[in-house]
C-alpha positions in Angstrom: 11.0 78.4 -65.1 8.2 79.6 -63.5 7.5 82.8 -65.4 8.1 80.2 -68.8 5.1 78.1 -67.4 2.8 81.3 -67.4 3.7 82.0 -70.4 3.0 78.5 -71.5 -0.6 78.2 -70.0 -1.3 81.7 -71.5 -0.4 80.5 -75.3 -1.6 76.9 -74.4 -5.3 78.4 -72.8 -5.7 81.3 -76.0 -4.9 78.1 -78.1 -7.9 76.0 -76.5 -10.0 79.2 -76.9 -9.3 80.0 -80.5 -9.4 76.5 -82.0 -6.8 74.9 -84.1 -6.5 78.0 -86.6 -5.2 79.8 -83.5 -2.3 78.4 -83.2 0.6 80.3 -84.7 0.0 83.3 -82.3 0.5 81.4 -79.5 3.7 79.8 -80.5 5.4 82.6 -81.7 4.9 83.9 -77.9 7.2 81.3 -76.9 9.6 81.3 -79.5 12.2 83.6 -78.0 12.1 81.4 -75.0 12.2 78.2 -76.7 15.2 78.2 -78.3 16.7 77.7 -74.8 14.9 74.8 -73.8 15.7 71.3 -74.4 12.8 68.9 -76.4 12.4 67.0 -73.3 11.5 70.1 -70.7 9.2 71.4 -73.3 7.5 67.6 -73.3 7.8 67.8 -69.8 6.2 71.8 -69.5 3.7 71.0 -71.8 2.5 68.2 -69.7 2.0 70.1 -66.9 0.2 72.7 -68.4 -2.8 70.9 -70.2 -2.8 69.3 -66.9 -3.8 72.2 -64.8 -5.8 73.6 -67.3 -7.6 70.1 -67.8 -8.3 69.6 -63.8 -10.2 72.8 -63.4 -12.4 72.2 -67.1 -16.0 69.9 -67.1 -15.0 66.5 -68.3 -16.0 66.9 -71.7 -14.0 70.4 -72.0 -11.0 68.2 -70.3 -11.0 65.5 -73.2 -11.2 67.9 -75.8 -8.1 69.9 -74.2 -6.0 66.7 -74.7 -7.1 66.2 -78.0 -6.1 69.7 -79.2 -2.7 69.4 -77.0 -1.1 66.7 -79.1 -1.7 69.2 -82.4 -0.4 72.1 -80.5 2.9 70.6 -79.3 3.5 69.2 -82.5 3.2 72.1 -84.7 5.3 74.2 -81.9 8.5 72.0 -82.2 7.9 72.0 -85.8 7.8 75.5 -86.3 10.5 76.9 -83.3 12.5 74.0 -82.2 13.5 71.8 -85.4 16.2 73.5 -87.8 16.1 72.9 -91.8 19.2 74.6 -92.7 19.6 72.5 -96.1 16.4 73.4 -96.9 15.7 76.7 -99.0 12.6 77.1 -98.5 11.6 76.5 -94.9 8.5 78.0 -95.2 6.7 75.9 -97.6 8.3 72.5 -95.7 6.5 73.9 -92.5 3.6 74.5 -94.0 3.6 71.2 -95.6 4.0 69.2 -92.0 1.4 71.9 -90.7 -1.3 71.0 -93.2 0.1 67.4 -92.7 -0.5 67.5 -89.0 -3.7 69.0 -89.3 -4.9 65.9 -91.9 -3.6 63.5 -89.2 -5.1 64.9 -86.7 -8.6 65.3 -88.6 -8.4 61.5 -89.4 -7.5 60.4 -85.2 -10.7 62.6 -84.6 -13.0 61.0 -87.0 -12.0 57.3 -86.2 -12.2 58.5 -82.4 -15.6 60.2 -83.1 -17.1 56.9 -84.9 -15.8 54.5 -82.5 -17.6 56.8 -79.4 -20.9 56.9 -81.4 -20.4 52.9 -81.7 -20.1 53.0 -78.0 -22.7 55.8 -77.5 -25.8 53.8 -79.4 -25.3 50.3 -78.3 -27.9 48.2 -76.7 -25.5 47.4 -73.3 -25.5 50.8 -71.1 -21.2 51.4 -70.6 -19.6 53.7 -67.8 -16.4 53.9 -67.1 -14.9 54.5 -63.1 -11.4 56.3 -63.2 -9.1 54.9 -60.6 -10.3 57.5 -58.8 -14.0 56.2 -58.3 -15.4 59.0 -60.6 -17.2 58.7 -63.5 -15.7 59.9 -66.8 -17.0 58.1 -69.5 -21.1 57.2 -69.6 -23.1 56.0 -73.0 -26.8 57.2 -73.9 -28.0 53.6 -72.8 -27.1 53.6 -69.9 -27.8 57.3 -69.1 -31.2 55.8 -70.0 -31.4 53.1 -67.8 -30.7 55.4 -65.3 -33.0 58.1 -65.8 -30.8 60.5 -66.0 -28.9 62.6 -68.4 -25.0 61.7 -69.7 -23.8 65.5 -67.8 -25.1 65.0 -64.6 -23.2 61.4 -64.5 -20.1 62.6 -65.4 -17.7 63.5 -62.4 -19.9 62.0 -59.9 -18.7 58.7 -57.9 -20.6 55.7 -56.8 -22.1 57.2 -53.0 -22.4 60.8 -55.4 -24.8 58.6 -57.5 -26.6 56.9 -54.6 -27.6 60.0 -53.3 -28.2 62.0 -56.5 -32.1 63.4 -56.3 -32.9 62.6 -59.7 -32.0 58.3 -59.1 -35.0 56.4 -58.9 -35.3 55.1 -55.4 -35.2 51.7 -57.0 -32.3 52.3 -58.8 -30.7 54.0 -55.3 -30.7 50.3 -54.0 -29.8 48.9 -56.8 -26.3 51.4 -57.0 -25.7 50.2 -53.2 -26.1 46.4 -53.8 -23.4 47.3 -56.8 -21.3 49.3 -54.6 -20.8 46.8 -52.1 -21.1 43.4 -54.6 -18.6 44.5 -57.4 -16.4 47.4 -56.1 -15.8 45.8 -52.3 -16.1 42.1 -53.5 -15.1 42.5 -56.9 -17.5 40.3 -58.3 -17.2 40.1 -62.1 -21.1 39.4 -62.6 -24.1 40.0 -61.3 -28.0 39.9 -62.0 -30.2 42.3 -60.4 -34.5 42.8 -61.0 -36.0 46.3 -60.6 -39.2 47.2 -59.4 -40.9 46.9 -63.0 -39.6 43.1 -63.2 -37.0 43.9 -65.6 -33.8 42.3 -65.4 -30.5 44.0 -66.1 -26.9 41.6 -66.5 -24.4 43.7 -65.5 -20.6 43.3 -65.6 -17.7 44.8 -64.3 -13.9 44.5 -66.3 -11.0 45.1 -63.9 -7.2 44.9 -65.2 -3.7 46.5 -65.6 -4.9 46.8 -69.5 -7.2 49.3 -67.7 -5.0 51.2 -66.1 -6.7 51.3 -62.7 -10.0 52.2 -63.9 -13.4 50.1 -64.1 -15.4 49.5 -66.5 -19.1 48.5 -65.9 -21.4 47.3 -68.2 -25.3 46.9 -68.0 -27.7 44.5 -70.4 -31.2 44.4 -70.1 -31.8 40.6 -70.5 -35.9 40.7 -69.5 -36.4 39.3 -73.4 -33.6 36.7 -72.6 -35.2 35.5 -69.3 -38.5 35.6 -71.0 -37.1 32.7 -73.7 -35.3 31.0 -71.0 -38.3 30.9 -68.6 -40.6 29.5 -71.4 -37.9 26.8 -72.3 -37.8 25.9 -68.6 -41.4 26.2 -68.2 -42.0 23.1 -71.1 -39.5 20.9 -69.7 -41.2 20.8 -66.7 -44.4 20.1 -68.1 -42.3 17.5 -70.1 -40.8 16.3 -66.8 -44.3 16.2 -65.2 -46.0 14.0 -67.7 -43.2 11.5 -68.0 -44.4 11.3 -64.1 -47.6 11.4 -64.3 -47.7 8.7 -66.7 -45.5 6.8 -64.7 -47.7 6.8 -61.7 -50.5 7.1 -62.5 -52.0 3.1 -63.2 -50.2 2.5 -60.1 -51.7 4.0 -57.8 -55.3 4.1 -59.2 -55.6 0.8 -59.4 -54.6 0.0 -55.9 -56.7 2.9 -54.3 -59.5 1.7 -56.4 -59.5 -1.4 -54.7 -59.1 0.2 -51.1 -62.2 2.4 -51.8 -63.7 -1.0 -52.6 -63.2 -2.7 -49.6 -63.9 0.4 -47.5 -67.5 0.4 -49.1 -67.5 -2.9 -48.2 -67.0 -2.8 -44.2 -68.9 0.5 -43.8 -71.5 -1.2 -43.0 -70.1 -2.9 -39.9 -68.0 0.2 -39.0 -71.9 1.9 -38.9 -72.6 -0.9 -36.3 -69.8 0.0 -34.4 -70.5 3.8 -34.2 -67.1 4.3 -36.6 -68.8 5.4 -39.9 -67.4 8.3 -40.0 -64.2 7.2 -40.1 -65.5 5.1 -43.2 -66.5 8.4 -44.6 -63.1 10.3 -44.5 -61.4 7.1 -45.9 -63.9 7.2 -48.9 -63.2 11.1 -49.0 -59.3 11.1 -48.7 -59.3 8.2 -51.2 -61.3 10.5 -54.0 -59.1 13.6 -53.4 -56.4 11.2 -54.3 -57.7 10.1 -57.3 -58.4 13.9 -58.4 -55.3 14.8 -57.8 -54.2 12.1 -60.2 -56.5 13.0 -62.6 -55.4 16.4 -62.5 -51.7 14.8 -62.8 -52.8 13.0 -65.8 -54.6 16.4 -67.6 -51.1 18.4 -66.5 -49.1 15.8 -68.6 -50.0 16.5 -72.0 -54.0 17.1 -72.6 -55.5 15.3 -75.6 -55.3 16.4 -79.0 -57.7 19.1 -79.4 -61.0 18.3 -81.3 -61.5 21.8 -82.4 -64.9 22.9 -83.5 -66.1 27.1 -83.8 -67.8 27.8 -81.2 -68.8 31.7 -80.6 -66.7 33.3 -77.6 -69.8 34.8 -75.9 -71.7 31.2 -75.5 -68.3 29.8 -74.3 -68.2 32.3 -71.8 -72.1 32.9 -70.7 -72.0 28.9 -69.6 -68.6 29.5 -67.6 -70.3 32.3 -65.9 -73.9 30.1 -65.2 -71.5 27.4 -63.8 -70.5 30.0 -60.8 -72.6 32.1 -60.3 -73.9 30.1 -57.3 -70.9 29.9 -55.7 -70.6 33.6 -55.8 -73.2 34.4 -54.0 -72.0 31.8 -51.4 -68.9 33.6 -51.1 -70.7 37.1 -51.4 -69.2 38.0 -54.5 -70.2 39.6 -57.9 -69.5 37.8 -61.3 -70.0 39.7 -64.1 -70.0 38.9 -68.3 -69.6 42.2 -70.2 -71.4 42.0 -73.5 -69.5 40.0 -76.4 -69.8 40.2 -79.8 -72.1 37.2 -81.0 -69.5 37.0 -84.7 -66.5 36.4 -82.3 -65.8 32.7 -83.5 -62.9 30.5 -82.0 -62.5 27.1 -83.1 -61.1 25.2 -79.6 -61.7 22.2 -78.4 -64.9 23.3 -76.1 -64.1 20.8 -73.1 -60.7 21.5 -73.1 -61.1 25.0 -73.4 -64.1 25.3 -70.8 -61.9 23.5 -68.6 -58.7 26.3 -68.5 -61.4 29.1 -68.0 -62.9 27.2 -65.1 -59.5 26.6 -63.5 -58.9 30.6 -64.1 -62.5 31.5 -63.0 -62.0 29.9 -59.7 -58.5 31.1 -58.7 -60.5 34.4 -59.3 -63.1 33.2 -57.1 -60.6 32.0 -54.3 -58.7 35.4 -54.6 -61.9 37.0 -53.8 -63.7 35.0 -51.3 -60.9 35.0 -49.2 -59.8 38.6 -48.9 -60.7 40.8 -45.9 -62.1 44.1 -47.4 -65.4 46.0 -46.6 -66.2 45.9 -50.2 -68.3 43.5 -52.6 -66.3 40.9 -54.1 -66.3 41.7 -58.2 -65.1 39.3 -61.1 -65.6 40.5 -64.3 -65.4 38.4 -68.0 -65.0 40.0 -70.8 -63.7 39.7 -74.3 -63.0 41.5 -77.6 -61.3 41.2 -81.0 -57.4 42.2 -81.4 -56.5 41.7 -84.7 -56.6 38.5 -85.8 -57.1 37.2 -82.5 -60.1 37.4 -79.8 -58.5 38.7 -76.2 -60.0 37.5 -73.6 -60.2 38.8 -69.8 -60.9 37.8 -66.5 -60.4 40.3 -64.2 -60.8 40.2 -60.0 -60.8 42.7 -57.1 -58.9 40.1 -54.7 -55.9 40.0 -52.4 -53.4 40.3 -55.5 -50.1 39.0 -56.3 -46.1 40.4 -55.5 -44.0 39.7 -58.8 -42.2 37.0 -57.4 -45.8 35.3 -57.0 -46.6 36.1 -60.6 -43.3 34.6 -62.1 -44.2 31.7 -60.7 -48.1 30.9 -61.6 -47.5 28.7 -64.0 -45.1 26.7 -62.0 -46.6 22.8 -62.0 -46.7 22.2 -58.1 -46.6 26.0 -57.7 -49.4 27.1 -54.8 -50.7 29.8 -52.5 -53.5 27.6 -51.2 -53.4 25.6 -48.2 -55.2 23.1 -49.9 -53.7 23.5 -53.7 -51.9 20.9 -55.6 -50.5 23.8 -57.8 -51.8 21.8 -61.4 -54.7 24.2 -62.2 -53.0 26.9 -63.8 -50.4 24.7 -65.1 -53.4 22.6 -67.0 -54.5 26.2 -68.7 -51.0 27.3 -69.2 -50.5 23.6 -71.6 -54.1 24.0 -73.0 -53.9 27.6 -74.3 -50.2 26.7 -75.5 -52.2 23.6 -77.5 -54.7 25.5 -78.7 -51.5 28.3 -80.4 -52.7 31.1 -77.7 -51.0 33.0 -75.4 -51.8 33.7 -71.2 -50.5 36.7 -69.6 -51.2 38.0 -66.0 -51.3 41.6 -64.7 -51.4 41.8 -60.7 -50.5 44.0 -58.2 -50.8 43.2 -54.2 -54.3 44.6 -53.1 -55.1 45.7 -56.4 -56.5 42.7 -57.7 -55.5 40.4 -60.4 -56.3 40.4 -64.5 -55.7 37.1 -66.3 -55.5 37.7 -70.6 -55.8 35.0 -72.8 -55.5 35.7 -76.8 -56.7 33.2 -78.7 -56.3 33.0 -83.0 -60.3 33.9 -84.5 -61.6 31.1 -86.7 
């Protein structure tokens, strides 16, 4: 049996080698032999062969062995093993199946080729983990999320990955976290965020219809969270004003009165050395109603009474408004020149109001980072298409991402002091007035604010 087998892998391996035209040679080898062997042992032979030819081939070279196996078995019982005594021409009948077989087989490999490409090109990156741990199946999407291309993925197992040189070191982490979250835990799903803020679904399908293997499956969903973030972000500024409207009368009114009253005895507090504590009352008593007011502007600003007003006049009188308080805080502001036919139509208090709010988290960011180096804000602006782009742009402390997702957040602060409604205000303003805020930061490299506006 043993001498059969070499004889086998020696007809089966010239076979692989010559193509599917090749494969009359290499039956005939066995055809003396053949005759002797029962269907079953042949099955059983063949098996074994394309198996140890199979475990020393790349994977690719491996799937295409068991491909051309099926054709090469077939056609050999066809041609040495089944008798067609009643047949005259026996010939013609084998040629027949053999062209047959061939059409067959042509038709497996087209649907089999079509339904890869279908996998190859779609948007969710697919690899498949043999029971093994090894990889042997990976798409072009995900060999793109990766970095990396489809060959070196195949063959290698989850710690072979972790360690491969050309993985991100991001993406190193990230193959870990999976490791240990879905292969040890079996979790089904799980969300992850790289370094660049994108985020990836990714889900793993376990099961007996598998057969042992694992199939894992990666979506980026960044435009999803994107959507879902801006729904979330409006019902809290829904949320907020339905508050803000409710508490608002209710507690000016009463604190009004209190201030009232306070002014009231300060003069007998002076007599008896406690007017400062009249002082903080009256203090405390006006950040409270600023806050409120603030509470109230969060909710839903007026309707916009939109008038054209040119960009570089909007800005110039932002700029005049700080420029004293820069050089209290040692710090630089800067307007670049505009161009004087940039025409917006906004509603100017509105409007002056969001760029205030942005101008001074700018200011804050600046004034309060420890550097050897000037404190710079610089305002700028210029046409983008149909729409006028403009920038305020810092040398502070920065932001981390998780910061930056946030910015927006009603109640959302960094400041000891903050009620976390300023940016929120801008955020509903520019919304109001159909424009569009973005922010670029990165820690220690300062912060960029964009706002895109629609021209007049």
């Amino acid at each position: 049996m043993s001498e059969l087998r070499k004889q086998y892998l020696r007809a089966l391996n010239q076979y692989f080698e010559n193509g599917s035209g090749g494969s009359r040679h290499p039956a005939a080898t066995l055809g003396t032999v053949l005759h002797e062997i029962e269907p079953e042992e042949i099955v059983l032979l063949h098996e074994q062969s394309v198996n140890m030819l199979a475990a020393t081939a790349e994977p690719e070279e491996a799937l295409r062995y068991y491909r051309l196996s099926f054709v090469f078995l077939m056609e050999l019982l066809a041609h040495y093993r089944y008798e067609f005594r009643h047949v005259h021409n026996n010939e013609q009948v084998l040629e027949e199946l053999r062209n047959q077989l061939f059409k067959t087989h042509h038709s497996f490999q087209t649907v089999a080729h079509k339904y890869e490409n279908v996998l190859q090109h779609l948007d969710s990156g697919i690899v498949l983990f043999d029971s093994e741990g090894f990889v042997s199946f990976v798409n072009v999407t995900m060999a793109r999320f990766l970095g990396m291309p489809r060959k070196a993925l195949l063959g290698l197992d989850l710690p072979g990955l972790a360690s491969h040189s050309g993985l991100s070191r991001s993406f190193r982490r990230l193959v870990v976290k999976l490791h240990r979250e879905m292969f040890l835990y079996r979790l089904r799903y799980h969300e992850v965020i790289d370094e660049n803020g994108r985020h990836f679904l990714i889900t793993a399908t376990y099961g007996e219809e598998l057969d042992g293997d694992i199939l894992i499956s990666v979506k980026d969903v960044t435009e999803f969270k994107k959507i879902e973030q801006s729904a979330y972000q409006n019902d809290k500024l829904a949320m907020l004003g339905k508050i803000a409207a409710a508490i608002a009368h209710e507690i000016r009114n009463p604190l009004t009165s209190i201030r009232g009253f306070i002014q009231l005895l300060r003069p007998h507090l002076a007599q008896l050395g406690k007017d400062e504590y009249a002082r903080i009352v009256i203090d405390e008593i006006d950040r409270a109603n600023d806050i409120i007011y603030e509470f109230l502007n969060s909710s839903k600003p007026s309707t916009p009474n939109k008038k054209k007003i040119v960009v570089g006049d909007l800005l110039k009188e932002v700029t005049l408004l700080f420029e004293s308080e820069a050089i209290l805080k040692g710090c630089d502001i800067e307007l670049d020149p505009v161009d004087p036919a940039m025409t917006i139509c906004v509603d100017v208090k509105q409007m002056k109001q969001a760029l205030l709010n942005i101008v001074k988290n700018s200011l804050d960011a600046v004034g309060g980072s420890d550097r050897t180096e000037r404190g710079m804000i610089r305002i700028s602006a210029h046409q983008q298409g149909a729409k006028a782009m403009i920038s305020v742009q810092d040398n502070g402390t920065g932001m981390d991402f998780h910061t930056q997702s946030k910015l927006f957040d009603p109640f959302f602060t960094t400041k000891m002091e903050g009620t976390g409604l300023g940016l929120a205000v801008c955020y509903r303003i520019i919304k109001n007035h159909g424009g569009n805020i973005q922010v670029d930061s990165e820690v220690g490299d300062g912060t960029r604010f964009k706002i895109t506006m629609p021209l007049c």
